[in-house]
C-alpha positions, 0 to 999 in steps of 0.5 A: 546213146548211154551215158556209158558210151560218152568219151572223155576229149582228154584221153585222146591218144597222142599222135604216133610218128614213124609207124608206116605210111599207112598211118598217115606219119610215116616215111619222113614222119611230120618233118618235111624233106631234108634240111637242118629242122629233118635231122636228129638235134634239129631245130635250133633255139628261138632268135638262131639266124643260121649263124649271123649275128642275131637281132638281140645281139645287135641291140644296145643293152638297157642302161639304169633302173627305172623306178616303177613308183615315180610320180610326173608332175606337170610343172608349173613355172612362177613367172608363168603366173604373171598372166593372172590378175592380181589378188586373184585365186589360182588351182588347176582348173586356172591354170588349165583354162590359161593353158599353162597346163597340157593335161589335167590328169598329173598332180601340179608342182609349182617352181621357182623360175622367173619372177612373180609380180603379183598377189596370188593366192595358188594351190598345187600339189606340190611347191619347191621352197624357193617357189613358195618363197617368191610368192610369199615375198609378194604377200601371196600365199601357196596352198598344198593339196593331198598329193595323188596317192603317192607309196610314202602318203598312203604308208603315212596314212596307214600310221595315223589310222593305227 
């Protein structure tokens, strides 16, 4: 065998319907006996169901937006803290081996509900105003770690470079 006898796959000719049964499509050309898919105009759009109302129709249309960019916080309530010791340091690690967290994969938001009795010293990734305060008005003191690549700190961080 040559090079000169080699066949390329992508000439290969298209499939002719309809020239006698001798070709292997003829008589009812590749579309079975009868019924609608047989007839000229035949098969019906993707989702038909012969004229019942289709599954599609029936589903509740999706309501609002949802934005691509939010970020999940794992919150963290004041009054939780309580079950530290006091004076003492509490981050994520703390908080996780207290079990007040599930996961330690989302960034942690400290709120303000309940009330705080002791001195800590906490560091989150995010804290509301009034959850700072309360910690504060116990002689406390809330540390903020970088947020988790959020768009607005990595746009910040573009600004200061330039």
């Amino acid at each position: 065998m040559s090079l000169l006898e080699l066949r390329s796959k992508s000439k290969k000719s298209k499939k002719r319907i309809g020239r006698g049964n001798s070709s292997g499509h003829g008589t009812f050309s590749g579309r079975g006996v009868k019924g609608q898919s047989s007839r000229a105009g035949g098969p019906v759009r993707p989702g038909f169901e012969g004229g019942q109302t289709p599954l599609s129709r029936k589903m509740p249309k999706l309501r609002g937006f949802r934005n691509p960019n939010k970020r999940a916080y794992a919150v963290v309530n004041v009054g939780q803290l309580n079950v530290f010791e006091n004076n003492s340091k509490v981050d994520i690690e703390a908080l996780y081996n207290k079990k007040l967290l599930a996961k330690k994969g989302y960034p942690v938001k400290l709120l303000s509900v309940g009330d705080l009795d002791k001195c800590l010293e906490i560091t989150v990734h995010r804290a509301s105003a009034s959850a700072i305060k309360k910690v504060e008005d116990k002689k406390g003191k809330v540390t903020l770690l970088e947020t988790m690549g959020t768009r607005s700190d990595k746009e910040k961080a573009k600004e200061e470079s330039k």
